[in-house]
C-alpha positions, -999 to +999 in steps of 0.1 A: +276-716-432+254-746-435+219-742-456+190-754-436+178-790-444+216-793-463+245-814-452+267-798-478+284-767-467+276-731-487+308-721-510+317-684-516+331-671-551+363-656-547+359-616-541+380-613-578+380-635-605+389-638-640+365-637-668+368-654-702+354-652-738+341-680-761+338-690-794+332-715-814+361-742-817+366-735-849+393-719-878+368-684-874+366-687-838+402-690-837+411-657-853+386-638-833+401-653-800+436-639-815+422-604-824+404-602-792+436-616-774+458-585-792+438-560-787+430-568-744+465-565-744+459-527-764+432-520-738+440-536-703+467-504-703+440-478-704+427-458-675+391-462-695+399-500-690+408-497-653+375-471-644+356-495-658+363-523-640+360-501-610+325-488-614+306-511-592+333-522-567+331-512-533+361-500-519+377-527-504+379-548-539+389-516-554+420-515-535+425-555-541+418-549-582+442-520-580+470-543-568+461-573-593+462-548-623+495-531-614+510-568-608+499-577-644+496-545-660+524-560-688+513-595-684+503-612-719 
């Protein structure tokens, strides 16, 4: 796909992709990144977790988020 008046073609996002959390580089930010770390790895194992991330997807990502999940289900 080329954009009209563009010589740069249009890029897609990948259908999945990870997200991440911030803080500030700092000693505070640092423990929240570790608690917030501990505890994704508390809550990635829930079906609440996995419905959630569900809710908007149609149904051919669902089936491609299913499969990422159970490949990393005991990642850390």
């Amino acid at each position: 796909m080329t954009l009209i008046g563009s010589p740069y073609k249009a890029l897609e996002s990948p259908e999945l992709s990870y997200g991440y959390i911030g803080c500030t580089k700092n000693q505070q930010g640092a423990k929240h990144i570790a608690l917030l770390n501990e505890q994704l790895k508390i809550i990635k194992q829930t079906q609440a977790y996995t419905q959630i991330l569900m809710r908007w997807l149609p149904a051919h990502l669902k089936i491609k988020l299913k499969t990422r999940i159970a490949e990393t289900k005991n990642a850390t």
